[in-house]
N, C-alpha and C positions, 0 to 999 in steps of 0.2 A: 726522789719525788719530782725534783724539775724534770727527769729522763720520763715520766709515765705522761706530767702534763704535756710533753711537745708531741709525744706519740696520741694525746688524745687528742689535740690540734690538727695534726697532720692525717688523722682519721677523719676528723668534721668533715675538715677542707677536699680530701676527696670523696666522702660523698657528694660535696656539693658538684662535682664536675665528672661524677661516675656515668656514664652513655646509657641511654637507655631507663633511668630512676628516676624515681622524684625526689626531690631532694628535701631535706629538712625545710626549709624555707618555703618551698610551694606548699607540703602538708601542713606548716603552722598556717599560712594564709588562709588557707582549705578552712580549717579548725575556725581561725576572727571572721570568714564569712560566714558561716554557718550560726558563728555570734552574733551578729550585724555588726562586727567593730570592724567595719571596712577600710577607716582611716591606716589601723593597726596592718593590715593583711596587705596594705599597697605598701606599707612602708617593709615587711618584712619579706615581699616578693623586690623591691628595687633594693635590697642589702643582698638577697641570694644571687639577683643578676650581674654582682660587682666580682663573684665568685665564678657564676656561671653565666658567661653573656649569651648562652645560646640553647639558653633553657624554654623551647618552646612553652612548655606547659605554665612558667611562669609569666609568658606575657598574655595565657591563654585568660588565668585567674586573673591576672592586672583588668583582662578586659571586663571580666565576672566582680570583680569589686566596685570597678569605675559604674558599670549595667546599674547593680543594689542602690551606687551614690545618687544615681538620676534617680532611679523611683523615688528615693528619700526625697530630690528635692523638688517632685514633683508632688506630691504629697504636701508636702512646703510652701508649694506654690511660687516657686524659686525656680523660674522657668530657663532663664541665661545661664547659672548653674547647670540645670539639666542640660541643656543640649552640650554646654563644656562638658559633661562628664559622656555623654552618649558619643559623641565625636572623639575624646578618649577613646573610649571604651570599643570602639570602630576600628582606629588605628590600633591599637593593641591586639586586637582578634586577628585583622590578615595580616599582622607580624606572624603571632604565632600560625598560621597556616602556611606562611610562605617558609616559615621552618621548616614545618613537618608537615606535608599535606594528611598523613591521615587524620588530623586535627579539623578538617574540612568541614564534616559532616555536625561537628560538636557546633563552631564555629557559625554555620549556617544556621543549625538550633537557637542558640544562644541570639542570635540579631533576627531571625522570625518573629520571636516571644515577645522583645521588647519591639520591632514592627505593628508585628498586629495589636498588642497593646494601645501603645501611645494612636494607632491607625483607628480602632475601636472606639478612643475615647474621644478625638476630635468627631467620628460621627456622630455621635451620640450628643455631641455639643452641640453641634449645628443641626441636630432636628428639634435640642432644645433652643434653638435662638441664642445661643451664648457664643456669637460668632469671635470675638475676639481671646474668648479661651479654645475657639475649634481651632483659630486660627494656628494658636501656640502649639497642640497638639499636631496641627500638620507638620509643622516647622521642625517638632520633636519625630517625629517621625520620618522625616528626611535624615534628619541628623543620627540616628539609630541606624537608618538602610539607603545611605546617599547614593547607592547603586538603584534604587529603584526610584521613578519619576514620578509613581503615583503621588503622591504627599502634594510635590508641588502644582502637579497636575489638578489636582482635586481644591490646591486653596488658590488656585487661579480663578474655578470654576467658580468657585464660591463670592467670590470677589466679583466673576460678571455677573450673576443671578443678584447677588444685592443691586450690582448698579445698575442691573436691567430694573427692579424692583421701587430702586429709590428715584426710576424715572431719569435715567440713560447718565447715571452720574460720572460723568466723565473722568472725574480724578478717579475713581475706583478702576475704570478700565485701564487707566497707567499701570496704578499698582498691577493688576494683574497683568500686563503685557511686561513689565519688566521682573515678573517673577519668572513669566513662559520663556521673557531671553536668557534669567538665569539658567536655567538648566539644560537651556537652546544648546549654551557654550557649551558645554561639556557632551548633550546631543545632541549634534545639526541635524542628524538623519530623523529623529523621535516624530513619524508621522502623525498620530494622535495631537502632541505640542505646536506642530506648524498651523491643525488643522485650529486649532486655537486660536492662536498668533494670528489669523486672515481672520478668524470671527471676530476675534477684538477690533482687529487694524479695521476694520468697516464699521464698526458700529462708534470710532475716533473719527470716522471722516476720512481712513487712509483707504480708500477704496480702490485706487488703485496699484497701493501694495498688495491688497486682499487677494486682487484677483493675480496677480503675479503668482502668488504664493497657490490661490488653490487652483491655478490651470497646471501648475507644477503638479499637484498633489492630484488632479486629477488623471493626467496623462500615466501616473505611477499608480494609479486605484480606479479604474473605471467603473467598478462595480462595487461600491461602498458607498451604499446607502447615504449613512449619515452623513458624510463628506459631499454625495451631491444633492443632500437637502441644504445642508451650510451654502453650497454654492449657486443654490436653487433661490434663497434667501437673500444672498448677496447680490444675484441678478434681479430679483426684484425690486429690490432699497436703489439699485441701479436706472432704472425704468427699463430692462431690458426682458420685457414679460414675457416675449413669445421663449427664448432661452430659460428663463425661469421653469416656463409652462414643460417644456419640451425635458427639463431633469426630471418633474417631479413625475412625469410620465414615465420616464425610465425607472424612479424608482418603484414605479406600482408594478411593473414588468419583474424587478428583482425578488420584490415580497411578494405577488404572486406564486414565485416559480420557487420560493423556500418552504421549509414547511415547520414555519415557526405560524403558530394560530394564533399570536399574541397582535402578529401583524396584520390582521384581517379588518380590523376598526382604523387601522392607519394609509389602507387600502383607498376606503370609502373616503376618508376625509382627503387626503392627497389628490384622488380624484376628483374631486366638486372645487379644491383648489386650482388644479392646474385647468379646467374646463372655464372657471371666472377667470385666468390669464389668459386663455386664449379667446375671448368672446370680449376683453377689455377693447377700449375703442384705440388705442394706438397696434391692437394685433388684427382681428378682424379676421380670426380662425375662427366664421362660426362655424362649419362643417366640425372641425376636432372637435371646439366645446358641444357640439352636438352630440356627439357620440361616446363624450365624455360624462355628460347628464344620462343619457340612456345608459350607462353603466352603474352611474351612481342609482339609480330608480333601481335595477336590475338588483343592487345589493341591500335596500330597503326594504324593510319589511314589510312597512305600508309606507306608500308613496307619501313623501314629505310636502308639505304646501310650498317650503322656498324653492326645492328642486323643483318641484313642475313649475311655479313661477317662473324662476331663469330658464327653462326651457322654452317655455312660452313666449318670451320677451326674445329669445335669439329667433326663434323663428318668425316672430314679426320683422325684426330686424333685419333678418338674413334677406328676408323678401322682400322688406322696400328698399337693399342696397340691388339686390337683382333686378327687381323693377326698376331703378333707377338707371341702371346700365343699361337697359334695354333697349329704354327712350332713348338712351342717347347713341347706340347703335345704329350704325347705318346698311350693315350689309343684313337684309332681312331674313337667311336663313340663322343667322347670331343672334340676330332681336328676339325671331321666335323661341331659340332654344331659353334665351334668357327669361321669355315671358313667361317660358312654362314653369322652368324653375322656381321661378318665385313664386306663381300658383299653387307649385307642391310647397312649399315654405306656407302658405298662407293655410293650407287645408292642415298640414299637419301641427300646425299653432291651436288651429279649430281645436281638431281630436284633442289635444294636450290639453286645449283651455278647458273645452266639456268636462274634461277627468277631472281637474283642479277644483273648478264651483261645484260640481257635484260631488264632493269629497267635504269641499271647505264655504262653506255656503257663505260664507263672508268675506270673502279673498277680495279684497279692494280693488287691487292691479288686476285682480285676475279678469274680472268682468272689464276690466276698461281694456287691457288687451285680445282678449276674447272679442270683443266688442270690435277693433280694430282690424284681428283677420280678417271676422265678417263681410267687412267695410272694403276692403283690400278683394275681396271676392263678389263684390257688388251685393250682396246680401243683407239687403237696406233695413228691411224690419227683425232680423236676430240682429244685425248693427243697433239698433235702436231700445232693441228688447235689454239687451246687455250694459247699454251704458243708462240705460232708466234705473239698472240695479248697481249700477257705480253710485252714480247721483245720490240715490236714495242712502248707500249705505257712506257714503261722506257727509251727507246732510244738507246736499246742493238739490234735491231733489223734493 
């Protein structure tokens, strides 16, 4: 009897270390997850690895048990448990691949599921406003796929948009700038994360790490959009408009010439932006902003009362800084050229103002700059006629 029991000992025991099988211990595990007695299935996969230390498919389950203990204790609402058990559950998975890579594919399954999981449910949080459980979701979801940056990428975002929200709350854009350095560390290179990190560090007042960072990020992506509207933005907050002006021109250049038709409304607004930078009184592009507005009209439907407004205001404008050079010219072939200029500035105000009141019979400014080309063209009685209709519709008349 003792000779059959050592022979049936001596049987377990090589199956447990037989190449190529699973052993008794990974199919009971198999069998308690399928129970949910996960506890059970961890405990009888680390008794088989004392047997067999290099049983892939057992650290494969270890990671498949640890996986079930997070949902449980997300379910639970036992959210530091879960990510213990998901960061388990992480490191057990590329044990077992770095065993056996054709375990790869399972592997990469298995942390997808619970990715887009826990990924799904922080969105869902934060379009219901339960940002402090979207948050935990993101956090679990790093912790399931710490190779990928979305998670923390996305609850950075989420952290500036409140503190842009709650009215530039500054401690929130810490929090998010040292979650963007968390994951900085492990990737310097993560363009999207730096292009973060410069929007945060400027809207902190570190404006001049900002720009460190996106003239780096620029010189490496000249043609990314979103990165030269960020930096298009950060010269602005900067006072530096004509730069500002001059990206967001470039970007209407790049969405133009794509052929994405989402971007066609981002077109027109960008352009009536970058046209008010450059018509601003410290740039004194009115020519651009000119051709900027005639672009913007050109993609209206029906001509808008603000856009031929600003239209009309730079061309008065543009004319009496021309006239004003003029006078003060001395060599008289320069004076003339100036004086004509600014005559065409004054007639083509005219045209623009005519379109505006006869479109929008109540345009305040309108008549009062209409009024002023006039005046600028010695045309004493439409000067007159026009500001009677100022007067009148202020209530000064």
């Amino acid at each position: 009897m003792t000779s059959k029991r050592i022979l049936v000992t001596v049987g377990l025991a090589l199956l447990f270390v037989l190449p190529g099988c699973r052993s008794a211990h990974v199919t009971s595990a198999i069998l308690y997850i399928d129970q949910q007695m996960y506890d059970k299935a961890i405990d009888v996969l680390h008794e088989g690895l004392e047997y067999s230390p290099d049983e892939a498919d057992a650290f494969f389950y270890l990671g498949e048990a640890h996986t079930k203990q997070a949902e449980e204790n997300v379910r639970d609402n036992d959210y530091l448990a879960a990510k213990r058990n998901y960061t388990t559950a992480y490191d057990y998975y590329q044990k077992a691949k770095a065993m056996d890579p054709t375990l790869a594919d399972r592997v990469q399954e298995s942390l997808m599921y619970s990715y887009v999981l826990r990924n799904n449910d922080a969105k869902n949080e934060y379009q219901g406003q339960y940002y402090e459980a979207a948050e935990g979701q993101f956090r679990l979801a790093y912790a399931c796929l710490p190779d990928s940056i979305a998670p923390i990428k996305n609850l950075a975002r989420m952290k500036i948009q409140l503190a842009t929200d709650s009215g530039e709350n500054q401690e929130l854009y810490t929090e998010a700038l040292n979650l963007l350095d968390q994951v900085l560390a492990g990737n310097p290179g993560a363009y999207e994360l730096l292009s973060d990190k410069a929007n945060v560090l400027g809207r902190l007042g570190r404006k001049d790490e900002a720009s460190a960072i996106y003239d780096q990020l620029l010189a490496e992506h000249p043609n990314d959009a979103p990165l030269l509207i960020d930096i298009a933005n950060l010269s602005k907050d900067q006072r530096q408009f004509e730069r500002s002006a001059d990206l967001l021109v470039r970007v209407v250049g790049l969405y133009e010439a794509d052929d994405d038709v989402g971007n066609d409304e981002n077109v027109y607004f960008l352009t009536l932006q970058a046209a008010g930078l450059y018509s601003s009184p410290e740039v004194h592009q009115y020519s651009k902003a000119l051709d900027l507005y005639e672009k913007a009209l050109r993609l209206e439907s029906v001509p808008e009362e603000a856009t031929l407004l600003q239209k009309l205001q730079i061309h008065y404008k543009y004319g009496d800084d021309l006239e004003k050079a003029g006078a003060a010219e001395t060599d008289p072939a320069r004076q003339a050229e100036l004086q004509r200029r600014a005559r065409d500035q004054f007639e083509k105000g005219v045209n623009t103002g005519n379109a505006l009141v006869g479109q929008y019979f109540e345009s305040v400014n309108g008549f009062f700059y209409l009024g002023l080309c006039h005046g600028k063209l010695g045309n004493e009685k439409l000067m007159e006629d026009n500001m009677a209709s100022y007067r009148k519709l202020t209530g000064e008349g």
